[in-house]
C-alpha positions as CSV (number, residue, x, y, z in Angstrom):
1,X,61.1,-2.8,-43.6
2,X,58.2,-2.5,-45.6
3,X,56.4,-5.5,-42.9
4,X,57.3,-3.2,-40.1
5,X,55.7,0.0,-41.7
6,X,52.8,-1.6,-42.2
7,X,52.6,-2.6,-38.2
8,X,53.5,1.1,-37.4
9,X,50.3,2.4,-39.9
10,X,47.7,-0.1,-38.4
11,X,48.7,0.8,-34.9
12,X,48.8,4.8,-35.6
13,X,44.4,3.8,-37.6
14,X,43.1,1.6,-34.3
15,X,44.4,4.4,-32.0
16,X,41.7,6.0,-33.3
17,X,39.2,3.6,-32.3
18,X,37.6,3.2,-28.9
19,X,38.2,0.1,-27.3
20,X,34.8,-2.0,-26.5
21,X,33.9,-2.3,-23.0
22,X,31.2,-4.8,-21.9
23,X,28.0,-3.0,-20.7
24,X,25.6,-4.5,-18.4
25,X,22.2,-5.1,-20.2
26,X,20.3,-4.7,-17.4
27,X,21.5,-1.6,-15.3
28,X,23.5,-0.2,-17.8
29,X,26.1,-0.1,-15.6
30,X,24.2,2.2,-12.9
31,X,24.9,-0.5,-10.1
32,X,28.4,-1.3,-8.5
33,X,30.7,-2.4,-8.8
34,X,31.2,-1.0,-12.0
35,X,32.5,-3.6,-14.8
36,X,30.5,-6.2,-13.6
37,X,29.2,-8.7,-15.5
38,X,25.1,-9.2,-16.6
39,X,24.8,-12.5,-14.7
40,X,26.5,-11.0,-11.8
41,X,24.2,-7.6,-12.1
42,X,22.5,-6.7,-8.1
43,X,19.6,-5.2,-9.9
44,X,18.8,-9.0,-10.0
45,X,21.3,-11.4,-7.9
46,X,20.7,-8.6,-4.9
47,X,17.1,-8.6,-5.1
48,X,17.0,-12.6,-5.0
49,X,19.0,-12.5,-2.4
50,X,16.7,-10.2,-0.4
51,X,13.9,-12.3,-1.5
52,X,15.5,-15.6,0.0
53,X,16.8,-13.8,3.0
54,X,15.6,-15.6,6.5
55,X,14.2,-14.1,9.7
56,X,16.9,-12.3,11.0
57,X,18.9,-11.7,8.2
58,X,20.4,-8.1,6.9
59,X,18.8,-6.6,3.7
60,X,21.1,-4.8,1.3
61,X,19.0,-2.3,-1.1
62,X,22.4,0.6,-1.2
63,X,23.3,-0.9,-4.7
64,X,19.8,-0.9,-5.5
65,X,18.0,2.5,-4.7
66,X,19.6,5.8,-5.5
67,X,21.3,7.2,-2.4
68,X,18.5,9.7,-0.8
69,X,16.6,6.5,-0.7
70,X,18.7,4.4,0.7
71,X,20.4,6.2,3.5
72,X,16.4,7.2,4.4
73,X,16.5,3.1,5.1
74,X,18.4,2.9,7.9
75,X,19.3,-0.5,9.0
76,X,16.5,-0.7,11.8
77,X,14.4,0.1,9.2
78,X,15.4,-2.7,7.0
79,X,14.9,-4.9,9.6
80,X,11.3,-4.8,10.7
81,X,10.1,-4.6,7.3
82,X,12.4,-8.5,7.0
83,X,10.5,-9.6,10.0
84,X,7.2,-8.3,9.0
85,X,7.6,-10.1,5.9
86,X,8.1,-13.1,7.2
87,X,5.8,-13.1,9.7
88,X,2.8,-14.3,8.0
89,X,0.3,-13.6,10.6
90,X,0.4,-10.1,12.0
91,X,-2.4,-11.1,15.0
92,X,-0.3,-14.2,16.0
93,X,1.2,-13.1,19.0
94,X,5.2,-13.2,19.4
95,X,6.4,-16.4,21.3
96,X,8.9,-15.0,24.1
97,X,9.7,-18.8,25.1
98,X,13.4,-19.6,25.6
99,X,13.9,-16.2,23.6
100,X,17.3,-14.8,24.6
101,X,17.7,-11.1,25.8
102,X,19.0,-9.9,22.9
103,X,16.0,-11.8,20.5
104,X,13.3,-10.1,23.0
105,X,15.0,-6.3,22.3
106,X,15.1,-7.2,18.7
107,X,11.8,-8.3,18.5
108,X,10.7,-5.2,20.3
109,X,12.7,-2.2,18.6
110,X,10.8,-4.0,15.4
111,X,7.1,-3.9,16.2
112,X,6.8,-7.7,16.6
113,X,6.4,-7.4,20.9
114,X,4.3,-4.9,22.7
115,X,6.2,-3.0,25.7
116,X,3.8,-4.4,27.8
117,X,4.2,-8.2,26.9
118,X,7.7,-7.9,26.8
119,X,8.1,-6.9,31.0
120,X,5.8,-9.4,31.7
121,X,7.9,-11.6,30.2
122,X,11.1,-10.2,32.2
123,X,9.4,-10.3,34.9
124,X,8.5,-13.8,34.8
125,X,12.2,-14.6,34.0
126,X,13.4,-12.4,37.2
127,X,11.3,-14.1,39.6
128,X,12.7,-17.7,38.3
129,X,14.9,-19.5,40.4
130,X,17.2,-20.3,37.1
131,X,20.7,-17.2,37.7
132,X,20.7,-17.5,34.0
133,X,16.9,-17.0,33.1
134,X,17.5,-14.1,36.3
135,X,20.3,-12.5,34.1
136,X,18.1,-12.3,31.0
137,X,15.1,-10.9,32.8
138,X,17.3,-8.0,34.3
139,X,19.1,-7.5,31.0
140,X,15.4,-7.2,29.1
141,X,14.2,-4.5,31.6
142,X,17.2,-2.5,31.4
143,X,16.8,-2.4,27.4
144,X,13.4,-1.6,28.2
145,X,14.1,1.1,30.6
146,X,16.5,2.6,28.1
147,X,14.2,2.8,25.1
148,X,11.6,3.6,27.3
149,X,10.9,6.7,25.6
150,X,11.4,5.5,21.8
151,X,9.0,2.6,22.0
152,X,5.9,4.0,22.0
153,X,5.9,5.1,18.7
154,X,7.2,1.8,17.8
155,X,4.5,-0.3,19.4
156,X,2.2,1.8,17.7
157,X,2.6,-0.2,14.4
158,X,2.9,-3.7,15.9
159,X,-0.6,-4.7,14.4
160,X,0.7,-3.4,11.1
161,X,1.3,-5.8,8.1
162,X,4.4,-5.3,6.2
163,X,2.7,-3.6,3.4
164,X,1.3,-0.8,4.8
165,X,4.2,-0.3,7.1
166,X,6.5,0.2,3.2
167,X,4.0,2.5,2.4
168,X,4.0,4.4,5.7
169,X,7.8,4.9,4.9
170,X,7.1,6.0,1.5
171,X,4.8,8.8,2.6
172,X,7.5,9.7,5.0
173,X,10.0,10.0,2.4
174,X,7.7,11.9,0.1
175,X,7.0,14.1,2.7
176,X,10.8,14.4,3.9
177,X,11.7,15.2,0.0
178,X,9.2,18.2,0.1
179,X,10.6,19.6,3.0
180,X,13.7,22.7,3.0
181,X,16.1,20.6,4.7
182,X,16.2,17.0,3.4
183,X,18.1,15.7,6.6
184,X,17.6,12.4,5.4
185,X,19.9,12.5,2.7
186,X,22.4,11.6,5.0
187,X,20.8,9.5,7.5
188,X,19.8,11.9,10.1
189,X,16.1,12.4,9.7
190,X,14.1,11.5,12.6
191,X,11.4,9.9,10.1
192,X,14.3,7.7,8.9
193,X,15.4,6.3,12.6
194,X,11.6,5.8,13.5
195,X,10.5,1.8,13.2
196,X,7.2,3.6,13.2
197,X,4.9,4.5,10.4
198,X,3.0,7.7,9.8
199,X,0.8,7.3,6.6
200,X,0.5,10.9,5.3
201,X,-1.9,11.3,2.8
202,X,-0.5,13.2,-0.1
203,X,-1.6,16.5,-0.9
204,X,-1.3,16.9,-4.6
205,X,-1.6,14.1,-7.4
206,X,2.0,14.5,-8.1
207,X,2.8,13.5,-4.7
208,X,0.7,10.6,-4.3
209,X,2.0,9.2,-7.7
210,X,5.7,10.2,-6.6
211,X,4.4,8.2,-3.7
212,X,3.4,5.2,-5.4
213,X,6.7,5.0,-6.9
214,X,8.4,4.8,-3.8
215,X,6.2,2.3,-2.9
216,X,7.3,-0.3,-5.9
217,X,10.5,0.7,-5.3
218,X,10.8,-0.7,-1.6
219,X,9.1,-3.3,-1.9
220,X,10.9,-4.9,-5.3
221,X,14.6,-3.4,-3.8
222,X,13.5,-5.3,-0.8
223,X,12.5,-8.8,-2.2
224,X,8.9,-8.4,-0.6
225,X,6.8,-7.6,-3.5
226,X,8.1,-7.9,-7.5
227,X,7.6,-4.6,-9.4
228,X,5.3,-6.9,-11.8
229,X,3.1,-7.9,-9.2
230,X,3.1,-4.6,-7.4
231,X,2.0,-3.0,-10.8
232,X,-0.8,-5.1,-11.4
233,X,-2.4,-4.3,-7.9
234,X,-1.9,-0.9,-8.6
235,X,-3.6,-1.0,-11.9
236,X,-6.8,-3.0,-10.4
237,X,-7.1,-0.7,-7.6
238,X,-5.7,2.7,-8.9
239,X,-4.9,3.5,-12.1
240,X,-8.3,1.9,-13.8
241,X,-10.8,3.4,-11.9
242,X,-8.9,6.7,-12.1
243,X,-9.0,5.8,-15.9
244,X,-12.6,4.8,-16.4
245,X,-14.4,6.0,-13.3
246,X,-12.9,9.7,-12.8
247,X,-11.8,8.6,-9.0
248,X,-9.5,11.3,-7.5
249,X,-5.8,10.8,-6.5
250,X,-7.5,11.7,-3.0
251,X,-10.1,8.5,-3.2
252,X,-7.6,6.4,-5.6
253,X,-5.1,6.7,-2.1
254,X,-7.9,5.5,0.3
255,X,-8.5,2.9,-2.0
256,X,-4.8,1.7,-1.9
257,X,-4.8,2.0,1.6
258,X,-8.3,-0.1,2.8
259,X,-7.3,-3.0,0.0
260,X,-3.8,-3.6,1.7
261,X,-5.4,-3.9,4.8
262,X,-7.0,-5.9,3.8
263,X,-4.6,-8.4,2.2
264,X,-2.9,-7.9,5.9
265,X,-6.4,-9.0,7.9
266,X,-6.1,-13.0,8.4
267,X,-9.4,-12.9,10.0
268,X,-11.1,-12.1,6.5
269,X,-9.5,-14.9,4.7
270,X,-6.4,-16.4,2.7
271,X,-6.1,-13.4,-0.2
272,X,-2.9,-11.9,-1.5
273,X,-1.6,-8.4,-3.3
274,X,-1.8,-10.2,-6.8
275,X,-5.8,-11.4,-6.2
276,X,-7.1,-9.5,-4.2
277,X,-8.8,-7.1,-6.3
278,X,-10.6,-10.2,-7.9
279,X,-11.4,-11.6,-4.6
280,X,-12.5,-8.5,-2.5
281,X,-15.6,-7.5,-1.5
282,X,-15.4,-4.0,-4.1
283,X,-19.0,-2.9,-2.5
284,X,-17.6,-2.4,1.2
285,X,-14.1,-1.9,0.1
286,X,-15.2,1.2,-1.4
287,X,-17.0,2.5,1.5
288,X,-14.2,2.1,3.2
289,X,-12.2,3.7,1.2
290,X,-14.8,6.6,0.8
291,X,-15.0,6.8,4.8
292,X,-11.2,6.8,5.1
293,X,-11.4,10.2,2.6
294,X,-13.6,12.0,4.8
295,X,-11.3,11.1,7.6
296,X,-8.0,12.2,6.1
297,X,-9.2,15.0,3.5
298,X,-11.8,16.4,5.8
299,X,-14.3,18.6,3.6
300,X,-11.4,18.7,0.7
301,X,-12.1,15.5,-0.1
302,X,-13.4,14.3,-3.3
303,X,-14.4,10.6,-4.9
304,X,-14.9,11.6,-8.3
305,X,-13.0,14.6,-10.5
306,X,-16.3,15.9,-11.5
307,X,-17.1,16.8,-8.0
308,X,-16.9,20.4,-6.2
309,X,-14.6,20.4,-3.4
310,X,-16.5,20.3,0.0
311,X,-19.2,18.0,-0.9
312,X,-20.2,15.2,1.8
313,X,-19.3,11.9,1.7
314,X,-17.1,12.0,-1.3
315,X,-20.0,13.3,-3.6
316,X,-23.3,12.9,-1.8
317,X,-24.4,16.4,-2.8
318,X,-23.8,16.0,-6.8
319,X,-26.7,14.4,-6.9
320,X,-28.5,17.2,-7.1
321,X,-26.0,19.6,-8.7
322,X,-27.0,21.7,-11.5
323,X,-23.6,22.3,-12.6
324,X,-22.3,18.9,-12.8
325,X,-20.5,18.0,-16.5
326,X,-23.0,17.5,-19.5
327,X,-22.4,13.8,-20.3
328,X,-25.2,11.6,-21.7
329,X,-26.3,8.1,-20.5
330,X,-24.5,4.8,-22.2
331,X,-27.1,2.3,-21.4
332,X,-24.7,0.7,-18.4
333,X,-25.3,1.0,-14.8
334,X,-23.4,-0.1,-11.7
335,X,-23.9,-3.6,-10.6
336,X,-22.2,-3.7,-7.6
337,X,-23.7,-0.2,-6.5
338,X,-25.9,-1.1,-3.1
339,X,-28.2,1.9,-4.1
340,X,-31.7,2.1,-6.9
341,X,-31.4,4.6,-10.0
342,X,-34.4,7.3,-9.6
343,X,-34.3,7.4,-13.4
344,X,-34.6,3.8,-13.9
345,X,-37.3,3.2,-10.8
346,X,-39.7,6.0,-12.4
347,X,-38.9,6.1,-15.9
348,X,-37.1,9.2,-16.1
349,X,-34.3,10.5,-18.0
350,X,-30.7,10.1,-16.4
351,X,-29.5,13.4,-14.8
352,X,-25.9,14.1,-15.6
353,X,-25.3,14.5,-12.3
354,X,-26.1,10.7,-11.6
355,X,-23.7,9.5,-14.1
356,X,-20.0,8.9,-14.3
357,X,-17.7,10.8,-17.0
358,X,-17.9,7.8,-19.2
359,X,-21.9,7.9,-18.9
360,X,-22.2,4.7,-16.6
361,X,-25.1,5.4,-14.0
362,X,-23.7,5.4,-10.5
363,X,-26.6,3.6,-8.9
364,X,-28.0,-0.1,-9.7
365,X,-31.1,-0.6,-11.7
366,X,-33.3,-2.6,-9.9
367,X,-36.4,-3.2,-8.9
368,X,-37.4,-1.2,-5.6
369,X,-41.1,-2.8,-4.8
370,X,-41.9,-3.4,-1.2
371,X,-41.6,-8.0,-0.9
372,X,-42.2,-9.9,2.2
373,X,-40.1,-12.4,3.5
374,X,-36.9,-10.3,3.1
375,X,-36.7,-8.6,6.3
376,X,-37.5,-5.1,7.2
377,X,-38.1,-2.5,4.0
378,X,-37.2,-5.7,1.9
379,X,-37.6,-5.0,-1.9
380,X,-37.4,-6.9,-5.0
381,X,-34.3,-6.4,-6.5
382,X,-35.1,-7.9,-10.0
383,X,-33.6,-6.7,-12.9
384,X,-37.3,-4.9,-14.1
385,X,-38.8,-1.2,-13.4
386,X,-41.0,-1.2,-10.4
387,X,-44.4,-1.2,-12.2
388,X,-44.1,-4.0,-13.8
389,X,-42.6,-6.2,-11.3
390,X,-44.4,-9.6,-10.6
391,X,-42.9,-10.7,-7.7
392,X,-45.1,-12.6,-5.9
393,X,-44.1,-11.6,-2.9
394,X,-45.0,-7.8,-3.4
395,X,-46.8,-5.6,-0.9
396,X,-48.0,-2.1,-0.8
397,X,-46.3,-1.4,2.6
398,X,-42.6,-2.6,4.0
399,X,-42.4,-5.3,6.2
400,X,-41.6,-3.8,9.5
């Protein structure tokens, strides 16, 4: 009696307890199913699979992104950005031979084959003798007469690498999450059945870093780009020179955009997102980047924070700006910078407006004495004030 009492008092103290469920370590049970184990979590064994997926072959992010996201991914979506993935070469052109009907309209509805190239190709398979190759002809040009109205926004990105074609998307989305309706919540948002691309640049810094979130997120969910890698591109080319160099989120998002292209360009050699920072040419990159600005932001736009809106070419006009921030020279210059210091030329004192906020000078100090044998206007370029260089080279007057 006493043995059974006992029984009864234990049972009445663990009712009190909470049983102990296993909790996944890595989503914290966020993903589904809901139970599942930490080996068997999709935040990993999804993305993998993603990752390994061959041409052709669906992606599955729903587990993976939270549900505005993911329903803004329609399946066509998901598609191009697999075969832009793993087509390496975006200028290689798409091989149509012994392509079946239905691999020419898939090829097409994702960016891979031009309109044009693709009823050239039907139209060589129509005038063949072969009933079958006849068959497939007719069947491609009726596709084509169907989407005949769709595909020119879609052939506009068919030069487009995979990268920039994500971040196309993600400025839609951003864009799409601004707006009153959000359609795309529930996959009817024409931005979200587009295979095309609009980049909209962002029009606050909240939105471009909102942006740049979506960004990592697609491309990790995706199995294109790991959110480590992703990270350290966008630390080389945004976050540090916004850091150190006062950049805008205007000139930070040109940036972005001109160094993916330039990891997509095969004609400028063999670079990838996780080098190309080291790699690039940072000179011309930033040009770019500055040219892109004036293009997107119009007058608005702005390379540096110290800046006044309106002024050309992303700053041109600071250098002779009165009001620009009272910083004091730190004895560091700009290597890379393509254009002479005044200060350092004639032996002046640095203007603040020709420094950055951390007190770098924004121009190169180097010697600007008229040489020969360097070509038109060829100077020096030493590392010593013009009056005392000793090139022997120098001249009084540029070589014309």
């Amino acid at each position: 009696m006493v043995q059974y009492a006992s029984i009864l008092v234990l049972l009445f103290v663990f009712s009190f307890f909470d049983v102990v469920h296993s909790v996944c370590t890595i989503c914290f049970d966020n993903a589904q199913p809901a139970g599942h184990a930490t080996g068997d979590c999709p935040f990993t064994t999804m993305v993998a699979a993603n990752a390994a997926a061959v041409a052709g072959a669906a992606l599955a992010v729903t587990q993976l992104l939270g549900v505005k996201l993911s329903n803004f991914l329609t399946k066509p979506v998901l598609d191009r950005i697999s075969n832009l993935r793993l087509k390496a070469d975006p200028y290689t052109p798409y091989d149509c031979t012994d392509k079946t009907s239905a691999q020419i309209t898939k090829a097409v509805g994702n960016g891979l084959l031009s309109l044009a190239d693709a009823a050239a190709y039907a139209a060589e398979l129509v005038e063949d003798a072969d009933e079958a190759l006849n068959k497939r002809g007719n069947a491609i040009y009726q596709y084509l007469n169907m989407k005949n109205q769709d595909l020119p926004a879609a052939q506009a990105q068919v030069r487009t690498g995979c990268l920039l074609y994500v971040l196309g998307k993600a400025s839609e989305y951003v864009i799409a999450m601004s707006s009153a309706t959000k359609k795309f919540t529930i996959g009817e948002s024409s931005a979200s059945s587009k295979l095309s691309a609009v980049l909209t640049p962002p029009k606050t810094e909240s939105a471009f870093h909102h942006l740049l979130q979506v960004f990592q997120q697609i491309l990790h969910a995706t199995g294109v780009v790991t959110f480590l890698l992703s990270s350290k591109f966008l630390t080389d080319v945004v976050y540090t020179p916004m850091a150190t160099k006062g950049w805008t989120f205007m000139m930070a998002f040109c940036n972005v955009n001109v160094y993916l292209a330039r990891v997509e360009d095969p004609t400028l050699g063999v670079v990838n997102i996780g080098n190309v920072a080291e790699y690039a040419a940072v000179d011309s990159l930033r040009e770019d980047a500055v040219l892109l600005g004036t293009e997107l932001y119009g007058k608005s736009f702005r390379r540096l924070r110290v800046e006044p809106s309106g002024s050309p070419q992303g700053g041109a006009a600071l250098r002779n700006n009165d009001d620009a921030p009272n910083v004091e020279w730190n004895n560091t210059f700009s290597k890379d910078s393509k254009s002479p210091c005044h200060a350092f030329t004639f032996g002046g004192p640095h203007k603040a407006a020709s420094l950055l906020p951390d007190g770098t000078c924004k121009y190169n100090h180097k010697c600007t004495h008229w040489v020969s044998g360097k070509g038109k206007n060829g100077q020096c370029g030493g590392p010593h004030r013009k009056d005392n260089c000793d090139d022997a080279k120098r001249c009084d007057e540029p070589e014309k």
